[in-house]
N, C-alpha and C positions, 0 to 999 in steps of 0.2 A: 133216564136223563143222560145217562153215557153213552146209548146210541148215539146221542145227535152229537159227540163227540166228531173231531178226525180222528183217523186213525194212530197218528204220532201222538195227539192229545192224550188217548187210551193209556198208549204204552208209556207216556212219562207219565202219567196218573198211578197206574201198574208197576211201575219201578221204584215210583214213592210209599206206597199204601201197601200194610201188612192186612191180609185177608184173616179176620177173624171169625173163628167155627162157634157159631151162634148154637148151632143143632147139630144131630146128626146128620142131616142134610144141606151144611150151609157148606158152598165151595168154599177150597181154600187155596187152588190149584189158580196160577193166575193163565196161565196158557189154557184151564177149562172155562173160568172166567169170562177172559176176553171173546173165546168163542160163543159163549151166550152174549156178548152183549151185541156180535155181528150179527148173531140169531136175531135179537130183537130187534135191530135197524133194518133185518131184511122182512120179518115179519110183521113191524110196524106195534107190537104189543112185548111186554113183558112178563114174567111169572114168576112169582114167589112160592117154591112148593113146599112150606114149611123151613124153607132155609133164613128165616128170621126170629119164628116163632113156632114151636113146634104144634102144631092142632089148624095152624091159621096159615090164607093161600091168600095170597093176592093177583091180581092181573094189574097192570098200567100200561096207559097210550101217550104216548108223549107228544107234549103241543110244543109248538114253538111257531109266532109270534113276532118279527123283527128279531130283534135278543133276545126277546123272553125266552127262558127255557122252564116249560110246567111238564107237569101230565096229571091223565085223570086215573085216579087210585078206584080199583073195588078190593076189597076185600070180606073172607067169609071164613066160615069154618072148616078145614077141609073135609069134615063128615056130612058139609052139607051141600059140597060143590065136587059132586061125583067127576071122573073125569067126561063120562058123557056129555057134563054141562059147560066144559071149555069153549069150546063152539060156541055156542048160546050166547056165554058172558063174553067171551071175545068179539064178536059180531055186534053185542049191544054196544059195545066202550067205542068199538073205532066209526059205526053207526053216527057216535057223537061228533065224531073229527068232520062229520060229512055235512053238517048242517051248519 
């Protein structure tokens, strides 16, 4: 959902919000942060690699819609979403945006 931010949006969003360490994988660095989330608006997808819940990954495509701002969530186990299968489930989600 912060891709589809602007850029200024970001950074005052990032100068209000304390980044909390969920796992040992959740960022907390907002300059590593914001560069994921430029990642994901150039990439068009997002990923959660245990950095919310540790065992569990997610991918999101974010829609938007006039104003609406959504996305479409998968998420799975990460012992069951080898990284081989990024690809795969990354290409099924934005697959979606195309119809």
């Amino acid at each position: 959902m912060l891709s589809q931010l602007s850029d200024e949006e970001i950074d005052d969003l990032l100068a209000r919000t304390e980044l909390k360490k969920y796992t040992r994988y959740s960022i907390t660095s907002k300059a590593v942060y914001k560069k994921e989330i430029l990642e994901v608006r150039r990439q068009g997808i997002a990923y959660d690699k245990e950095e919310y819940i540790e065992g569990m990954v997610a991918f999101a495509v974010p829609i938007k819609a006039g104003n609406v701002q959504a996305a479409i969530w998968a998420v799975g186990l990460a012992r069951q979403v080898p990284d081989v299968s990024v690809p795969e489930v990354t290409g099924l989600l934005k697959g979606y945006l195309k119809r």
